[in-house]
PDB file of N, CA, C and O in Angstrom:
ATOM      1  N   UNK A   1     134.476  26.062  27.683  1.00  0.00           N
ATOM      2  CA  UNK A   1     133.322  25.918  28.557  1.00  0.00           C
ATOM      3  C   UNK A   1     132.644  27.274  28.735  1.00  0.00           C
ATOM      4  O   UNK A   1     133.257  28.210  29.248  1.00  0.00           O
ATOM      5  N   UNK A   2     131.381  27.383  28.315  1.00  0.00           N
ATOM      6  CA  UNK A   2     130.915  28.718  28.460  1.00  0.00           C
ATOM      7  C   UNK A   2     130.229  28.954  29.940  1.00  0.00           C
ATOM      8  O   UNK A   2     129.303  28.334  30.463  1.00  0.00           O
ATOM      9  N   UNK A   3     131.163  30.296  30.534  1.00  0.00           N
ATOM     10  CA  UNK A   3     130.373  30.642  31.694  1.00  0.00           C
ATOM     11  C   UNK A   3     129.912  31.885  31.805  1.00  0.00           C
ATOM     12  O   UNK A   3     130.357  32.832  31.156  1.00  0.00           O
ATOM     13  N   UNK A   4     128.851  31.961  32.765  1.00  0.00           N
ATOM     14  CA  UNK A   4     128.051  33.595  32.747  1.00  0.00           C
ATOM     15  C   UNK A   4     129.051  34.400  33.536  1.00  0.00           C
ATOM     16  O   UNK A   4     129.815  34.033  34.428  1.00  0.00           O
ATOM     17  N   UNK A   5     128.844  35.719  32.933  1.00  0.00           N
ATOM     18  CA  UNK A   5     129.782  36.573  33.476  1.00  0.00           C
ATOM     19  C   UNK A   5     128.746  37.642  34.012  1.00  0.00           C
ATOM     20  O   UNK A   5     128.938  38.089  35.142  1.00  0.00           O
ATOM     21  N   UNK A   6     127.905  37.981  33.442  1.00  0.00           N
ATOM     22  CA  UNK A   6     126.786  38.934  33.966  1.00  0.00           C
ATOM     23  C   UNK A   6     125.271  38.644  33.709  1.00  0.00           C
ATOM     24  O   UNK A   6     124.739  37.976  32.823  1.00  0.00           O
ATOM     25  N   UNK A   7     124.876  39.163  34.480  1.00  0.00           N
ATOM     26  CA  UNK A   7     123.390  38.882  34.611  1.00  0.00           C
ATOM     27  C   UNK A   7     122.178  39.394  34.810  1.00  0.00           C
ATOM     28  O   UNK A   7     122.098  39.270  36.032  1.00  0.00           O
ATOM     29  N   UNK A   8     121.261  39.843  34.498  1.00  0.00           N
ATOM     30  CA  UNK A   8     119.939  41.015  34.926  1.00  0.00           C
ATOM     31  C   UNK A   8     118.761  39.712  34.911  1.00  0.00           C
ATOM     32  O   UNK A   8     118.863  38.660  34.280  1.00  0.00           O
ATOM     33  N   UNK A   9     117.660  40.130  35.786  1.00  0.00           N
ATOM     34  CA  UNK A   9     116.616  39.359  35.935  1.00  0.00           C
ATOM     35  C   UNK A   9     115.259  40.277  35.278  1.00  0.00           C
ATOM     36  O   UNK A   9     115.158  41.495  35.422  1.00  0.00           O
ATOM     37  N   UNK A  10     114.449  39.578  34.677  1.00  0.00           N
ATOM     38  CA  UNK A  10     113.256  40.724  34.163  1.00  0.00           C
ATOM     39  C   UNK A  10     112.273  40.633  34.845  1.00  0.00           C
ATOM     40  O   UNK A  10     112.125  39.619  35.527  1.00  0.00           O
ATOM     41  N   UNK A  11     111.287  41.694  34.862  1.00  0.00           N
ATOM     42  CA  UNK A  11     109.851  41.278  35.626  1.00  0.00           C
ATOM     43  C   UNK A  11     109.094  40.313  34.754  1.00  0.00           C
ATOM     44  O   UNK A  11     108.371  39.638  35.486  1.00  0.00           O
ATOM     45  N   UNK A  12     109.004  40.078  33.891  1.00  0.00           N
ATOM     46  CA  UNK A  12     108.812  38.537  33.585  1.00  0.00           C
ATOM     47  C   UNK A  12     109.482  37.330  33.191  1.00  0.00           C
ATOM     48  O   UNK A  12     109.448  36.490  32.292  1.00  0.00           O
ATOM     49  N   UNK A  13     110.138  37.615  34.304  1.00  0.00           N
ATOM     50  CA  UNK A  13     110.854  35.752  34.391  1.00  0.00           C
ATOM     51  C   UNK A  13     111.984  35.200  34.026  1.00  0.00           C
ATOM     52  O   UNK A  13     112.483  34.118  34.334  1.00  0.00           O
ATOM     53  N   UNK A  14     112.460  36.331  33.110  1.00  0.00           N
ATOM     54  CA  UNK A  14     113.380  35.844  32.101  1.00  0.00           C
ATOM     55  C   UNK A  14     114.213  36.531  32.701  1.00  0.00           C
ATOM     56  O   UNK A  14     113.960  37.302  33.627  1.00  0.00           O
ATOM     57  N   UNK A  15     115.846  36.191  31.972  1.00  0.00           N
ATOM     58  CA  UNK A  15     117.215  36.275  32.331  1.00  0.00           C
ATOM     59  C   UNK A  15     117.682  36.807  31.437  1.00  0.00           C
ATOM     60  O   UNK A  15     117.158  36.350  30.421  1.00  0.00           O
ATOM     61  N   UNK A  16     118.832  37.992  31.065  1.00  0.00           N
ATOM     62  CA  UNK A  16     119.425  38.291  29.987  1.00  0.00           C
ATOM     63  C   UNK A  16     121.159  37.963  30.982  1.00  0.00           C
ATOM     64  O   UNK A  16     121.570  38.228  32.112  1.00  0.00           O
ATOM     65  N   UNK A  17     121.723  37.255  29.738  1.00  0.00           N
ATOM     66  CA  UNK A  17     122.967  36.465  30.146  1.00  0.00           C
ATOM     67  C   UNK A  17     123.719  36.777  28.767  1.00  0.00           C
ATOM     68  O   UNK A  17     123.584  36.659  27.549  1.00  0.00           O
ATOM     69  N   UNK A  18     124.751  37.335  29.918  1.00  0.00           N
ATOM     70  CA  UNK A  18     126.188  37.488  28.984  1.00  0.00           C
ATOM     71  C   UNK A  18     127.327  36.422  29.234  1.00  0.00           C
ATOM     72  O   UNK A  18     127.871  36.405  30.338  1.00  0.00           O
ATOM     73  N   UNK A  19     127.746  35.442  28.148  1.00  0.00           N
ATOM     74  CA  UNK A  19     128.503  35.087  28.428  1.00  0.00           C
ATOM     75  C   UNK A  19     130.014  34.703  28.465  1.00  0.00           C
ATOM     76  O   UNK A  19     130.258  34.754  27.259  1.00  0.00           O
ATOM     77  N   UNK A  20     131.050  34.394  28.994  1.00  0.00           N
ATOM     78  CA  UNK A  20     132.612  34.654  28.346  1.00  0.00           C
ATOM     79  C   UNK A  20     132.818  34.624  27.121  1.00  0.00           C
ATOM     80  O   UNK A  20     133.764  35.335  26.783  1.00  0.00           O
ATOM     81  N   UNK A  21     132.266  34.038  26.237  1.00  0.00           N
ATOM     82  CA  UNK A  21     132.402  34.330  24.814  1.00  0.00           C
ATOM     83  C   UNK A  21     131.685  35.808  24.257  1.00  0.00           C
ATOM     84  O   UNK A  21     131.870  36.052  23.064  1.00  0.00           O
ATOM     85  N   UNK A  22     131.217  36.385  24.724  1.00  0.00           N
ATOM     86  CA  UNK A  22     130.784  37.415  24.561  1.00  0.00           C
ATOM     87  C   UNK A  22     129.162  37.678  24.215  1.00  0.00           C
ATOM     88  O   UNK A  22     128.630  38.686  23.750  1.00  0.00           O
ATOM     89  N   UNK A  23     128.714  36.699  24.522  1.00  0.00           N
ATOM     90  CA  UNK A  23     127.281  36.453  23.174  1.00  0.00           C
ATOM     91  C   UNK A  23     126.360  36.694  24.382  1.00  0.00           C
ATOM     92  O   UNK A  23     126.599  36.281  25.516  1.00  0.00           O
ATOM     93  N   UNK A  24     125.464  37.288  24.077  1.00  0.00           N
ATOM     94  CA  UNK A  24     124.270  37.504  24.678  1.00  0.00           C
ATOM     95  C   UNK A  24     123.155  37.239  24.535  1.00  0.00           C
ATOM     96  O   UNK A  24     122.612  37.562  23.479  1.00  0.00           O
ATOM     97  N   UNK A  25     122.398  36.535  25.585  1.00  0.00           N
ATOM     98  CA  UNK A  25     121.467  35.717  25.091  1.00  0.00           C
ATOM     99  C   UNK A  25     119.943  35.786  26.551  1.00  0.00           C
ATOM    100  O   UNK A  25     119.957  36.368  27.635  1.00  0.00           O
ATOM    101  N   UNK A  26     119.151  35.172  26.086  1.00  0.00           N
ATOM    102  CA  UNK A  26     117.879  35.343  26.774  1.00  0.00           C
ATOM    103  C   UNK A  26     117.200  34.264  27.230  1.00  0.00           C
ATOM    104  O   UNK A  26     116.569  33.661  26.362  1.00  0.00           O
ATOM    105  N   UNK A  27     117.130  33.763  28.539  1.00  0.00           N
ATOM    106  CA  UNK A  27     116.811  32.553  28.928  1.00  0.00           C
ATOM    107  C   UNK A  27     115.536  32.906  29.638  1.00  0.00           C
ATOM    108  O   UNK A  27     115.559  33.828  30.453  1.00  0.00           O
ATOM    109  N   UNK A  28     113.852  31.909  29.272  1.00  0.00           N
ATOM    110  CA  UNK A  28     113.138  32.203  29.871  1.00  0.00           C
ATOM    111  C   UNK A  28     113.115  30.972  31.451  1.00  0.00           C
ATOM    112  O   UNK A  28     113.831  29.974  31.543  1.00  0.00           O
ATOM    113  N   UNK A  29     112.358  31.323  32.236  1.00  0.00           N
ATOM    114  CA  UNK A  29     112.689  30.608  33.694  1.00  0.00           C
ATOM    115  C   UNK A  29     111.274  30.044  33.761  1.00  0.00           C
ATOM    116  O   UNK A  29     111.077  28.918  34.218  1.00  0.00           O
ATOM    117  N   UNK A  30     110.034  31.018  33.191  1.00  0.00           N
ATOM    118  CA  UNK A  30     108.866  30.627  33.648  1.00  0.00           C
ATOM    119  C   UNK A  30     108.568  28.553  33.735  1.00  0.00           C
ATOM    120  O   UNK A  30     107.977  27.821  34.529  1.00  0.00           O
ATOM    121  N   UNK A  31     109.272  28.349  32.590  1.00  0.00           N
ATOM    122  CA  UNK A  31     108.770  26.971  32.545  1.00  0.00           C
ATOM    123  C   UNK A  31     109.217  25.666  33.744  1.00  0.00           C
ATOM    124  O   UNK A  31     108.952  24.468  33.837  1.00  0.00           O
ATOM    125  N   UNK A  32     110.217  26.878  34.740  1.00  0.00           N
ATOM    126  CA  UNK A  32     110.448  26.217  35.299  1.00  0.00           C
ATOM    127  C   UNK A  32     109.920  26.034  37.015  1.00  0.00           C
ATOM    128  O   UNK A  32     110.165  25.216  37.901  1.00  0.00           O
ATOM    129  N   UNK A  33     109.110  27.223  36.910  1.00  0.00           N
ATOM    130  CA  UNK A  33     108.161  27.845  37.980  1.00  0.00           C
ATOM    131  C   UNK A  33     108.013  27.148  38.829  1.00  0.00           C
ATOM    132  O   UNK A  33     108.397  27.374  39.977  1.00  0.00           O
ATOM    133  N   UNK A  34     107.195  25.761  38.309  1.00  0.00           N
ATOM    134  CA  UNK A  34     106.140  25.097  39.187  1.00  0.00           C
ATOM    135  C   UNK A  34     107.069  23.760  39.464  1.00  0.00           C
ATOM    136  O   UNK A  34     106.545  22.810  40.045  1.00  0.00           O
ATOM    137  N   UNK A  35     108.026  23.711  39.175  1.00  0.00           N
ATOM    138  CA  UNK A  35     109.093  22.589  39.381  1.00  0.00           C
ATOM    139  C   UNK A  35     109.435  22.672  41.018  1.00  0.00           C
ATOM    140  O   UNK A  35     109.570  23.808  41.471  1.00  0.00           O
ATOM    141  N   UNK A  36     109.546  21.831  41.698  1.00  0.00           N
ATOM    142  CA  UNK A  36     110.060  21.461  42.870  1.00  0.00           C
ATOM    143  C   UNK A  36     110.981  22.784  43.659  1.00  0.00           C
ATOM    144  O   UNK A  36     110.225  23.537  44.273  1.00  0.00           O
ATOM    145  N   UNK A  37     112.283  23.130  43.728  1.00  0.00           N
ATOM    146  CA  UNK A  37     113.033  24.167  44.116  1.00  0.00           C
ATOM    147  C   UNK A  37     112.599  25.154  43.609  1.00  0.00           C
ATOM    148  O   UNK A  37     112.367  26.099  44.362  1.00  0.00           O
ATOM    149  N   UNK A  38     112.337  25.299  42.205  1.00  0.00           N
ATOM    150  CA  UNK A  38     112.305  26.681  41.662  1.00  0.00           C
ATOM    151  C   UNK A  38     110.886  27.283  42.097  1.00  0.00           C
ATOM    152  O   UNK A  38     110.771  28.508  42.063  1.00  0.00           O
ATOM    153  N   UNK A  39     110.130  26.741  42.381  1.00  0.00           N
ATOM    154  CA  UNK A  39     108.710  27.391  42.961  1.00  0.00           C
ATOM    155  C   UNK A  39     108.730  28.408  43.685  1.00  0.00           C
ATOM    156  O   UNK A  39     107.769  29.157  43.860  1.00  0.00           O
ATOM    157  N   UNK A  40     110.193  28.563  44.332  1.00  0.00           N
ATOM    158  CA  UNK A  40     110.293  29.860  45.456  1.00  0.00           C
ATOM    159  C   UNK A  40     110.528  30.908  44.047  1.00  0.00           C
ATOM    160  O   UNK A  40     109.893  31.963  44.048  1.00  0.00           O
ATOM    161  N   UNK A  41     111.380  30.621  42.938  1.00  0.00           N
ATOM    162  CA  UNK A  41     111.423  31.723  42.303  1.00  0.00           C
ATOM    163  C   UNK A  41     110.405  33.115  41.931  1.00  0.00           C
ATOM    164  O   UNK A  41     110.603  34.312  41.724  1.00  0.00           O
ATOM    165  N   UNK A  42     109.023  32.050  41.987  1.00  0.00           N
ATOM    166  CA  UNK A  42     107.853  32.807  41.544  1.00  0.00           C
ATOM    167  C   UNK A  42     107.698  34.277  42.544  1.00  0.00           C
ATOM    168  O   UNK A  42     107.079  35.278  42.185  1.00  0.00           O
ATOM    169  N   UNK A  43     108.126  34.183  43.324  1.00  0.00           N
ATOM    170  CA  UNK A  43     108.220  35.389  44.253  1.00  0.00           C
ATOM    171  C   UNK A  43     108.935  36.475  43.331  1.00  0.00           C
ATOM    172  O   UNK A  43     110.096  36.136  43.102  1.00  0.00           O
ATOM    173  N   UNK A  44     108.696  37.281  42.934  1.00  0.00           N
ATOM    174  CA  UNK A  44     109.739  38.374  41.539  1.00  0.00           C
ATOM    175  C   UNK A  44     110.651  39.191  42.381  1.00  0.00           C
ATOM    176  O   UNK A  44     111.577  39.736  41.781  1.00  0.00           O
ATOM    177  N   UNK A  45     110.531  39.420  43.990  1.00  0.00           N
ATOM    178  CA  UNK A  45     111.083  39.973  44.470  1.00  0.00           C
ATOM    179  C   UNK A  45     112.866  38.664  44.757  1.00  0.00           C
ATOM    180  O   UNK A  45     114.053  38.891  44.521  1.00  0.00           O
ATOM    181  N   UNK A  46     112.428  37.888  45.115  1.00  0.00           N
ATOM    182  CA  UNK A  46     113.039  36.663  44.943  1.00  0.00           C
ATOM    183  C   UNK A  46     114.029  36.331  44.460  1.00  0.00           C
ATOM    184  O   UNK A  46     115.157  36.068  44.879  1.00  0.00           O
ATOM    185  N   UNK A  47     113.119  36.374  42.676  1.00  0.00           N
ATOM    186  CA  UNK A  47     113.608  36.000  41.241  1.00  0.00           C
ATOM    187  C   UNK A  47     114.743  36.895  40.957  1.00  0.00           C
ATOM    188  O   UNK A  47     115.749  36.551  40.337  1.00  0.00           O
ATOM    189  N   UNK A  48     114.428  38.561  41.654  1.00  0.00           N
ATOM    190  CA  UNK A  48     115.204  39.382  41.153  1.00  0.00           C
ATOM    191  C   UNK A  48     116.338  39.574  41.890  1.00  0.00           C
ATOM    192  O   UNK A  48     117.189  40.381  41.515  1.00  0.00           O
ATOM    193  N   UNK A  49     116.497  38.719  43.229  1.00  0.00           N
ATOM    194  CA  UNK A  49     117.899  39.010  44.283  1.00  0.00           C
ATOM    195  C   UNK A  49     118.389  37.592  43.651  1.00  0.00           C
ATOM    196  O   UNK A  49     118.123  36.466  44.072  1.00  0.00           O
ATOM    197  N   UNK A  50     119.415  38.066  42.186  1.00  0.00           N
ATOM    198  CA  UNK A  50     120.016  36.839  41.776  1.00  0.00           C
ATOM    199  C   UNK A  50     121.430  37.331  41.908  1.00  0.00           C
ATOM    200  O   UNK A  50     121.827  38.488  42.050  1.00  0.00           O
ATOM    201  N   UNK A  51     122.206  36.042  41.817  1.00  0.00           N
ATOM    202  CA  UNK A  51     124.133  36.211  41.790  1.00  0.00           C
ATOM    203  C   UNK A  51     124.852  35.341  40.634  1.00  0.00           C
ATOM    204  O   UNK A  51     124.377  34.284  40.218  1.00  0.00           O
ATOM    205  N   UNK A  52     125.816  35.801  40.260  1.00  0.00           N
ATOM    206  CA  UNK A  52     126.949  34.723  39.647  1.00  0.00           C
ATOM    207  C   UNK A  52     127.718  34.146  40.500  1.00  0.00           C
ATOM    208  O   UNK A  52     128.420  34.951  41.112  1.00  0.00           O
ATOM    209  N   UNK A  53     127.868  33.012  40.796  1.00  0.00           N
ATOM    210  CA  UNK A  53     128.437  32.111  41.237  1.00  0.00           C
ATOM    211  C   UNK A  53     129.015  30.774  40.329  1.00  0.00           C
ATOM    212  O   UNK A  53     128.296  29.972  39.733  1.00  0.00           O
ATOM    213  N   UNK A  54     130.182  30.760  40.377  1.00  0.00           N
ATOM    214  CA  UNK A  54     130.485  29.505  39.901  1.00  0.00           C
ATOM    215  C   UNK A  54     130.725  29.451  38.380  1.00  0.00           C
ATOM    216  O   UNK A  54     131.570  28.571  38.220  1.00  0.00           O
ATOM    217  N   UNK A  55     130.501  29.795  37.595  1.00  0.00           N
ATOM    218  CA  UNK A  55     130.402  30.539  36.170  1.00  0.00           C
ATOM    219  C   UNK A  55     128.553  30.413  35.639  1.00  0.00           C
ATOM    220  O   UNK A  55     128.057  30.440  34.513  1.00  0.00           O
ATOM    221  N   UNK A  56     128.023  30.297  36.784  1.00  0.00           N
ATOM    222  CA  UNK A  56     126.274  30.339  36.418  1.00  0.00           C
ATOM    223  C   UNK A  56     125.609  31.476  37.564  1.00  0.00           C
ATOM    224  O   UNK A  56     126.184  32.259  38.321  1.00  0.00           O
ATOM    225  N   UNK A  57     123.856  31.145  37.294  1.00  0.00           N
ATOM    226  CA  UNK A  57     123.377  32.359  38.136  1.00  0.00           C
ATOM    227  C   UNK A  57     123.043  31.162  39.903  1.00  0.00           C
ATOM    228  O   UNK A  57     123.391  30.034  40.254  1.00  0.00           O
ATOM    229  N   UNK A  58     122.577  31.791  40.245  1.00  0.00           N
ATOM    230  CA  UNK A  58     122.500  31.341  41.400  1.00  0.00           C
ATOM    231  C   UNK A  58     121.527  32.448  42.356  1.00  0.00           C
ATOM    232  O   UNK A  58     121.724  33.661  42.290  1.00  0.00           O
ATOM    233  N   UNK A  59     120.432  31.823  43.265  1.00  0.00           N
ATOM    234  CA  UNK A  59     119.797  32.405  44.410  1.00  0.00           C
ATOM    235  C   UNK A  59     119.769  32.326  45.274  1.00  0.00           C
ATOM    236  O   UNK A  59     120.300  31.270  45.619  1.00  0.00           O
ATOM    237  N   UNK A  60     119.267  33.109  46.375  1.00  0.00           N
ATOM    238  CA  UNK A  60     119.662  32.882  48.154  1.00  0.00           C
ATOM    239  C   UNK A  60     119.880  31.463  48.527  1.00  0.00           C
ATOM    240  O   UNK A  60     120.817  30.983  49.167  1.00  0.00           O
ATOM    241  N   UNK A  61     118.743  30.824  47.961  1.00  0.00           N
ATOM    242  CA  UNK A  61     118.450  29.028  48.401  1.00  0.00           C
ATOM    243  C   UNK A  61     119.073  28.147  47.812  1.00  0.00           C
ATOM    244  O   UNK A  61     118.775  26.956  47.912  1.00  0.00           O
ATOM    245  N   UNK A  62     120.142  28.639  47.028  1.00  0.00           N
ATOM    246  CA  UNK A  62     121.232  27.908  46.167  1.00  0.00           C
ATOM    247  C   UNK A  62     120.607  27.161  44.942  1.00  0.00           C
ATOM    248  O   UNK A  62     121.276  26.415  44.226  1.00  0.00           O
ATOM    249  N   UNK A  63     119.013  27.464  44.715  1.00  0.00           N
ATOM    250  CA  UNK A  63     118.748  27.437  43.079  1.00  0.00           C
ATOM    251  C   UNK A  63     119.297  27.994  41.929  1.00  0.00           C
ATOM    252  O   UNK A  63     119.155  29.194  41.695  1.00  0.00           O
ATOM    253  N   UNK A  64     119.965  27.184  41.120  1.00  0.00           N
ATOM    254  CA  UNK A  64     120.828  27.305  39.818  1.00  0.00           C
ATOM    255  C   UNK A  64     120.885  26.272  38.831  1.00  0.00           C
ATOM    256  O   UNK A  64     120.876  25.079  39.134  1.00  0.00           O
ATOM    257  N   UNK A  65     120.949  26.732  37.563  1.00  0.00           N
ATOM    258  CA  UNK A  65     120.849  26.113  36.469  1.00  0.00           C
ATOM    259  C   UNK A  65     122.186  25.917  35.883  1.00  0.00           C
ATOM    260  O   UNK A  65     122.935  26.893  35.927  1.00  0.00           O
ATOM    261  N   UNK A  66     122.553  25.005  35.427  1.00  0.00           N
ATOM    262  CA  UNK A  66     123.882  24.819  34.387  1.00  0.00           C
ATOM    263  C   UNK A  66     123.942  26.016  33.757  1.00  0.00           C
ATOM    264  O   UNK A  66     123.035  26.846  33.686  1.00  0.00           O
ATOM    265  N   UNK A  67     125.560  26.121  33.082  1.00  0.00           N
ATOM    266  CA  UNK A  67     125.974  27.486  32.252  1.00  0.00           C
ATOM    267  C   UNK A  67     125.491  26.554  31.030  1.00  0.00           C
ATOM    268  O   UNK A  67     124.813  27.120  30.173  1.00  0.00           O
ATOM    269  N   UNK A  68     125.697  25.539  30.904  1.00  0.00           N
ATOM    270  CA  UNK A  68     125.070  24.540  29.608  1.00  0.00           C
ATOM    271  C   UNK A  68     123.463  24.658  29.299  1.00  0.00           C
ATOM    272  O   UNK A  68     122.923  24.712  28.194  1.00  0.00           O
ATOM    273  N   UNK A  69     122.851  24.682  30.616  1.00  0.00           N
ATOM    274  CA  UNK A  69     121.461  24.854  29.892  1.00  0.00           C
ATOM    275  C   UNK A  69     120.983  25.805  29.755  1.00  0.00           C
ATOM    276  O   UNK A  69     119.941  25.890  29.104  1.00  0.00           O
ATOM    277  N   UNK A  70     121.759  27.201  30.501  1.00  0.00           N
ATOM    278  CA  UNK A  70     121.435  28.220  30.366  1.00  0.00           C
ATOM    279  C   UNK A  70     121.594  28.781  28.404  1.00  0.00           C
ATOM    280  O   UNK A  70     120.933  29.468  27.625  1.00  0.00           O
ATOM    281  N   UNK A  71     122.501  28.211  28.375  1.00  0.00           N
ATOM    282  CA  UNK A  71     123.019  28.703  27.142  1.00  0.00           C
ATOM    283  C   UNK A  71     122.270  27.701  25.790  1.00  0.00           C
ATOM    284  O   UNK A  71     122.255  28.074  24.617  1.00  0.00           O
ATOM    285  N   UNK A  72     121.834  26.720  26.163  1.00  0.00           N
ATOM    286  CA  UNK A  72     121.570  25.958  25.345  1.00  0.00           C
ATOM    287  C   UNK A  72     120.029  26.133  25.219  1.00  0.00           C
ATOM    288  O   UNK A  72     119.488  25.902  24.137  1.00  0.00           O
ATOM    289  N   UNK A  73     119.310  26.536  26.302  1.00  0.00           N
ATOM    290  CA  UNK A  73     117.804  26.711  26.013  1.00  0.00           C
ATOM    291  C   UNK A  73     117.564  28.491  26.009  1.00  0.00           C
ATOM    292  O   UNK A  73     116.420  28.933  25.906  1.00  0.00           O
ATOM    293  N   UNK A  74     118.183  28.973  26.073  1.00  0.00           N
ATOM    294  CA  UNK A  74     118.165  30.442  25.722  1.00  0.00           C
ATOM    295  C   UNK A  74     118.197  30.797  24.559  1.00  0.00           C
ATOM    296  O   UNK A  74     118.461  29.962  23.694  1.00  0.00           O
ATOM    297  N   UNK A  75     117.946  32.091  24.236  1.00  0.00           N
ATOM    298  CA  UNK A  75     118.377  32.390  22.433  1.00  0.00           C
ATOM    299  C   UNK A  75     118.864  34.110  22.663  1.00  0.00           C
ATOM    300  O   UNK A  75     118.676  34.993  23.500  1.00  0.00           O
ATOM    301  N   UNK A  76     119.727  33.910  21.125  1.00  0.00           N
ATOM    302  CA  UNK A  76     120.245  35.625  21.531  1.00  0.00           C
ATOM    303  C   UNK A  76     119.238  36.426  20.886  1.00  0.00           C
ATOM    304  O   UNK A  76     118.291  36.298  20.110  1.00  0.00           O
ATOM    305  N   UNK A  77     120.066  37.615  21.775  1.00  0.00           N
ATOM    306  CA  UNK A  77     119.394  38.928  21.720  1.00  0.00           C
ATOM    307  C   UNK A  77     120.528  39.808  21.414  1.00  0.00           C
ATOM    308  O   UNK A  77     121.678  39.464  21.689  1.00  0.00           O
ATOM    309  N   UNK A  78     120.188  41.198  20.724  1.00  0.00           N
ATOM    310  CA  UNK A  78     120.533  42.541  20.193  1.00  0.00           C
ATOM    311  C   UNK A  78     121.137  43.113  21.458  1.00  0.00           C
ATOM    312  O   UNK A  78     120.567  42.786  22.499  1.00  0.00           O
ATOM    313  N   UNK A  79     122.167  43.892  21.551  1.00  0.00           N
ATOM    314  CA  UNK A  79     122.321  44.508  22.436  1.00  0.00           C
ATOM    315  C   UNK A  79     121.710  45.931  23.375  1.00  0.00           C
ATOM    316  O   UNK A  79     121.992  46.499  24.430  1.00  0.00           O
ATOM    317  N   UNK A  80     120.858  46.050  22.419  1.00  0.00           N
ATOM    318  CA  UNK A  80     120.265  47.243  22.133  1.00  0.00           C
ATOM    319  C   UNK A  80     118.980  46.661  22.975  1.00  0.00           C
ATOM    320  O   UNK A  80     117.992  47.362  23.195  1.00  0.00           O
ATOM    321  N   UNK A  81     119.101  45.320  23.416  1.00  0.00           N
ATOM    322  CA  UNK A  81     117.494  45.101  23.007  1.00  0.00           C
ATOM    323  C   UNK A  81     117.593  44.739  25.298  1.00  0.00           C
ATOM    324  O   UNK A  81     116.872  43.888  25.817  1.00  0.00           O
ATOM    325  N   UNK A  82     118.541  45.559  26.083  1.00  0.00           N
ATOM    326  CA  UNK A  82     118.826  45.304  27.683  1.00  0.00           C
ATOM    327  C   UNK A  82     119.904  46.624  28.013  1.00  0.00           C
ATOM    328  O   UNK A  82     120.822  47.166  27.397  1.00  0.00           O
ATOM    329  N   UNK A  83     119.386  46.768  29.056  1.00  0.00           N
ATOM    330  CA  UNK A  83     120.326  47.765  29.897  1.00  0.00           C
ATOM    331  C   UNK A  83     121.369  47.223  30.535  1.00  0.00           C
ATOM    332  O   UNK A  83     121.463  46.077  30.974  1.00  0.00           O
ATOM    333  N   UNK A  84     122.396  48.367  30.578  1.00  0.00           N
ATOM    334  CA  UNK A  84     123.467  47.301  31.313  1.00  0.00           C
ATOM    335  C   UNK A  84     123.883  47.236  32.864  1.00  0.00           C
ATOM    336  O   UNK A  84     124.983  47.238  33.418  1.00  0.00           O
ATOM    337  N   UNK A  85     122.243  47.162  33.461  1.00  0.00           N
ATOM    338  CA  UNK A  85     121.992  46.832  34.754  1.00  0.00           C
ATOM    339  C   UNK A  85     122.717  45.256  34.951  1.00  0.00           C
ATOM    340  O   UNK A  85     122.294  44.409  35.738  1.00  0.00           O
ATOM    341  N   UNK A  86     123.444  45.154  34.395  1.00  0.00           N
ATOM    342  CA  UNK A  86     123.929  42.999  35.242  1.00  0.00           C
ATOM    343  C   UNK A  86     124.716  43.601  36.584  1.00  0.00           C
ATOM    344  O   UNK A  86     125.124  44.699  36.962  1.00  0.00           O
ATOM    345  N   UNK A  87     124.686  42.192  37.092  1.00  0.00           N
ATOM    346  CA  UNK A  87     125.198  41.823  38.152  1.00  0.00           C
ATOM    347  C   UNK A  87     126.572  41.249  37.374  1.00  0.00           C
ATOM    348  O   UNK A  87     126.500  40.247  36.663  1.00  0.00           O
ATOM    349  N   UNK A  88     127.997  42.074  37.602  1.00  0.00           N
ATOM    350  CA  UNK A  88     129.176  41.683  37.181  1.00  0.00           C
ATOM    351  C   UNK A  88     129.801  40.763  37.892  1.00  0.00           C
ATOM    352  O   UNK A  88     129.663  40.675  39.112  1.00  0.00           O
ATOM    353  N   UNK A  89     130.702  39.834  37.051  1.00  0.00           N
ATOM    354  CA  UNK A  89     131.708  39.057  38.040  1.00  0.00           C
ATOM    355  C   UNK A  89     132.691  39.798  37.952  1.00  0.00           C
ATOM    356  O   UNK A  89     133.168  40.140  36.871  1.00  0.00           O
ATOM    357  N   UNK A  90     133.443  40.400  39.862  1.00  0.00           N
ATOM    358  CA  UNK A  90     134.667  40.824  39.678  1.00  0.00           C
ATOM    359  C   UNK A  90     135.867  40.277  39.599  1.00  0.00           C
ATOM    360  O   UNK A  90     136.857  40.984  39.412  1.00  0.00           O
TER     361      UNK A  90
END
């Protein structure tokens, strides 16, 4: 079962997610903006006070996405290509 272990939020929208398998990958959020809960995300100040919880990300208002869809509608990325600003699970 793949779960997120770390996490950074970008100023546009997107997520860079590491996960227990090691693979790193890039999930965009915008499409999910105007959707019902996630509408608070649009705030970037918001977007960017994110957590791991649970083996996914999670926000103040308990908006969160599956580690499944995170991983499944994301695509990878280079390592080279993010700082290693995440939010760790200890």
């Amino acid at each position: 079962m793949k779960k997120v272990v770390s996490v950074k939020a970008n100023e546009d929208f997107t997520l860079i997610l590491e996960f227990n398998d090691g693979k790193i990958r890039k999930f965009d959020v915008k499409p999910y903006l105007e959707i019902g809960v996630f509408q608070e995300l649009k705030n970037l100040d918001y977007f960017k006070d994110i957590r791991i919880a649970f083996g996914t990300v999670q926000w103040k208002n308990e908006q969160d996405f599956s580690p499944e869809t995170l991983y499944l509608e994301s695509f990878p990325i280079k390592e080279n290509e993010f700082s290693s600003n995440f939010e760790k699970v200890l």
